[in-house]
N, C-alpha and C positions, 0 to 999 in steps of 0.2 A: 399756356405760358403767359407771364404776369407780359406786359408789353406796357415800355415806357412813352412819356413826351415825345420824350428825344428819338423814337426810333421811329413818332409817326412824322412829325413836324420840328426839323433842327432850327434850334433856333427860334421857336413858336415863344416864348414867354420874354424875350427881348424884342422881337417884335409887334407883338400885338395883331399882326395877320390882316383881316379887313376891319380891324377897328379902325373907328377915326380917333383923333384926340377928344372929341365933344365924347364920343360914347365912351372914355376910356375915364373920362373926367365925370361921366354918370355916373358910371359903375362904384367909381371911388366912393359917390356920394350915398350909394345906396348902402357900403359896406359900413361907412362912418354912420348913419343913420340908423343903423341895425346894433353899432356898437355903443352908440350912446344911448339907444331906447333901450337894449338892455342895464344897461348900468343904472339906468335911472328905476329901474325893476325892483334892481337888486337894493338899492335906497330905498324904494318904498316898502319891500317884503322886513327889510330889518327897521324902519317906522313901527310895522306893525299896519301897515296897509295894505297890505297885497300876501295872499295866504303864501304862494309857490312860485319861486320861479324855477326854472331850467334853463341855462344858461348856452346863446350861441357864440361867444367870445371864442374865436380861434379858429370858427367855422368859416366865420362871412365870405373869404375868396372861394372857398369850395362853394357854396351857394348862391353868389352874386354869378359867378364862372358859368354855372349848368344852365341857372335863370335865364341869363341875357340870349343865353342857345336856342330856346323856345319860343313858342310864338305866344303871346298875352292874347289871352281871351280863346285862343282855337285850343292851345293844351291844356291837358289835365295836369295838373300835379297834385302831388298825394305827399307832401311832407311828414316826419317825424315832429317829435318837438323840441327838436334845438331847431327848427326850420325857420327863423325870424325873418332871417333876410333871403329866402328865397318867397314868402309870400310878401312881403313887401315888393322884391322884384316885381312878382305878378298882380301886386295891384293894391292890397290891403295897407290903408292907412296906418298913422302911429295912433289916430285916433282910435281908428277900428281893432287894434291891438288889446290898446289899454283900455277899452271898454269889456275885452273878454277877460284881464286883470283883475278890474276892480267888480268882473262878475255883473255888467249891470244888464238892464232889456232889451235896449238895442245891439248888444256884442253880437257881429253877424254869425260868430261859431256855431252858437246855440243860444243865443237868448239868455245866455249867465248862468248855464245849468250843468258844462263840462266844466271841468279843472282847465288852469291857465295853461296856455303851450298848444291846444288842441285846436290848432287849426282849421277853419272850413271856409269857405265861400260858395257860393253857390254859383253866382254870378260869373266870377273869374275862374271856376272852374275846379277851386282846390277843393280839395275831399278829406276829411276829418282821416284820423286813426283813432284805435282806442287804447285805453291807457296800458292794458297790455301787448306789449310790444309788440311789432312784426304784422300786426291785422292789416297792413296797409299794403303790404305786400300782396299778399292775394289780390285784397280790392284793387290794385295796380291791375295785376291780369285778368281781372274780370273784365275790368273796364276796357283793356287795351282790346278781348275778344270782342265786347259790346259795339267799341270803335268798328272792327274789322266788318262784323256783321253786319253795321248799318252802313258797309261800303267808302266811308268815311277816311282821312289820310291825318287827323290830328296824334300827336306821341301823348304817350304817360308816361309818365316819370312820375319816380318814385323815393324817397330817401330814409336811410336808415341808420347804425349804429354797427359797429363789429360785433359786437353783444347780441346783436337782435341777428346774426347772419347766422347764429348757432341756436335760432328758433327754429320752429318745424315750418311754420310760417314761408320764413326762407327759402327752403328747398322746395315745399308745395307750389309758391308761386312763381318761380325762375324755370321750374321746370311746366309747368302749364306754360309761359310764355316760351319756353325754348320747343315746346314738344310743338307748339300750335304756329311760333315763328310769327310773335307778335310784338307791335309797337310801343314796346314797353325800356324804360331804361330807368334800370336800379342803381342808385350811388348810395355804394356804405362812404358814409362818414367817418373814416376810422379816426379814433383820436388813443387808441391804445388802451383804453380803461372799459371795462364794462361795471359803470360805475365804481368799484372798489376791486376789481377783478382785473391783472395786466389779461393782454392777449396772448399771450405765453399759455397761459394757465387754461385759455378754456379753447383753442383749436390747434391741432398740431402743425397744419401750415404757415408760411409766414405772414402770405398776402391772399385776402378774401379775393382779389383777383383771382389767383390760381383755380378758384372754385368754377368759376363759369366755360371753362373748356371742359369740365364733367361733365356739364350739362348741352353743352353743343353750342354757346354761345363765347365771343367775345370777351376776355378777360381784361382788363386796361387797371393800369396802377397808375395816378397820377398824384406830382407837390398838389396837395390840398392848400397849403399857399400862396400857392399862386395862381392866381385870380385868370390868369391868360390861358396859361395850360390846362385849366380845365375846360373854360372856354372854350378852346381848341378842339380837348376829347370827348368832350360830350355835343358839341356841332358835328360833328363826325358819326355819333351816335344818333343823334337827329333825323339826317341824312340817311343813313342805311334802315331804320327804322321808316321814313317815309315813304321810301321804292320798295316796300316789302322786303324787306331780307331777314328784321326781326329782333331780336332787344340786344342787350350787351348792358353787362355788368360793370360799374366802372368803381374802383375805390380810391378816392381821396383818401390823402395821408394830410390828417389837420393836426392839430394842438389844440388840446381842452384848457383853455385860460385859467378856468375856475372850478369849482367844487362840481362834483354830480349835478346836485341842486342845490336850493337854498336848506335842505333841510340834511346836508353831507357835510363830515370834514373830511376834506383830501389831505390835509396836513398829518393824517393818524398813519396813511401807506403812501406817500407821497414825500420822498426828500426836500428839503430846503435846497439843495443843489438843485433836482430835478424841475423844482415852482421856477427858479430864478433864469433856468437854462432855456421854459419855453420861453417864456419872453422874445428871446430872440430870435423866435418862428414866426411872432407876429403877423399875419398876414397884413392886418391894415396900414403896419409901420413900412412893412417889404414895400407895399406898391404906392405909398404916397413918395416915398423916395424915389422910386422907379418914376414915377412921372413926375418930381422935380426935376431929377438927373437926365430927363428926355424934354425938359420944355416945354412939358404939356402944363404944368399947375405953380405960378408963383407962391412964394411963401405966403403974401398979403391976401393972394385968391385963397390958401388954404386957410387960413385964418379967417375969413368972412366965411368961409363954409362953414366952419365950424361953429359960429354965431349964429349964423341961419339954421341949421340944423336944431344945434342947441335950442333956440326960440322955437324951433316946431314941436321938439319934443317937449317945452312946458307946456303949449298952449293944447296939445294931444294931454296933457295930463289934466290938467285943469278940466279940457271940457268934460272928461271920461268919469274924474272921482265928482262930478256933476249934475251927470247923468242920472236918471232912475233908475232905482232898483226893479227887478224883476215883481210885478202882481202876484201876490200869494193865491190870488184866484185860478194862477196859471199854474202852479205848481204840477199838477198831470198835464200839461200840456204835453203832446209828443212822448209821453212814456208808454201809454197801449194805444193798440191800432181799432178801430173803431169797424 
């Protein structure tokens, strides 16, 4: 059964729980940095500078939310690609971003040889997908087995799409993690569209939640915008994943701001009523009010955040369309194994 906020933590998303104000005034900042390095994306793809983008506008509280639950540097995470502001959470620059944009040698993804959105670090521990969907899935419970095997107590997470819950992918790796009772935790990011497809049309249930009591695990529905309550449910999922108990399935309910991609029109199956009414799902609009109306963030303070921010994201552009290009002499680099 789907299980709300409200029936784990009343009152969880007015209060903020063990946040302090400083963490509650990061998180804002990480959401706002996610949403203007995208937009500035989406400026350069229609330039004619930047081939692709995929956009995380509507995502950011569901992914700043899960982020701040984990530990940087000890978890794995294994994003999708609207995941912006869940690897920025864990560590990846706006520089390091827009160098895998503009495809150049140093983008730590791959050296400028995946398409934009393909996440990886090494370092911080994120783990690439591939461009067809759901492959991150599995590798989530590979890795969560890998973890267990080497004795080890770090979580994977993992993130994905409603779309991609109705790959085979899906069911292969929920259930290797439910059958093995492993450290893994999967967030669809539901935003209602599989690309041009409502969710109506392509599962007969209502909430990808409902799916994980099939399989023996945790089903949790949580406001995708709200930045606290996921917070909330996916710390919870942390926890139970850490003492062995085993993964849980969690679905944020977000709002897709924009188009598929840069290369969609959402306008062809998409009402002008419907564009205008997300709006006011906002998540970044929801919680900078919420922390005006709590005295955690003056007007002036938000305004200089958003300069500062602004200034990070030119000089992350500047240095990135800067950078070299990738050595035509490395072209096989990393394509066969030797």
């Amino acid at each position: 059964m789907t299980v709300s906020i409200a029936d784990l933590v009343p009152g969880a998303s007015e209060s903020g729980g063990d946040l302090s104000a400083a963490t509650l005034r990061e998180m804002f900042r990480f959401m706002l940095l996610a949403r203007v390095l995208d937009e500035r994306m989406w400026l350069l793809n229609r330039a004619g500078k930047a081939p692709f983008v995929i956009s995380c506008q509507g995502h950011e509280a569901a992914q700043v939310g899960a982020a701040f639950a984990l530990t940087r540097g000890k978890d794995f995470t294994l994003p999708y690609y609207r995941g912006l502001a869940t690897v920025l959470v864990m560590g990846m620059t706006p520089t390091e971003v827009m160098l895998g944009l503009f495809a150049r040698a140093t983008d730590p993804s791959s050296g400028g040889r995946q398409m934009p959105a393909h996440y990886s670090h090494r370092r911080l521990k994120i783990i690439t997908q591939s461009s067809p969907v759901g492959t991150q899935i599995a590798h989530a419970a590979g890795v969560g087995l890998a973890e267990r095997i080497r004795g080890g107590d770090a979580v994977v997470w993992t993130s994905f799409g409603e779309g991609t819950a109705s790959q085979g992918d899906f069911h292969e790796g929920i259930n290797l993690a439910a059958v093995q009772q492993l450290p893994v935790i999967f967030q669809c990011e539901n935003n209602e569209y599989a690309i041009s497809v409502p969710q109506k049309q392509q599962m007969a249930v209502t909430s990808v939640a409902d799916r994980g009591p099939a399989y023996g695990i945790p089903g949790i529905s949580v406001d995708g915008t709200d930045v606290l309550s996921v917070y909330e449910v996916t710390r919870r999922a942390v926890e139970r994943a850490r003492r062995g108990d085993g993964s849980t399935l969690i679905e944020a309910r977000v709002v897709r701001l924009t188009a598929h991609s840069s290369d969609d029109n959402d306008r062809a199956y998409r009402s002008q009523r419907e564009l205008k009414s997300m709006r006011l799902s906002d998540p970044l609009a929801r919680f900078v009010a919420y922390l005006h109306d709590q005295d955690m963030l003056s007007e002036a303070e938000e305004r200089d955040l958003r300069a500062e921010v602004a200034a990070e994201v030119d000089a992350a552009t500047e240095a990135a369309e800067q950078a070299p290009m990738p050595d035509p002499e490395t072209l096989y680099n990393y394509v066969y194994a030797l």
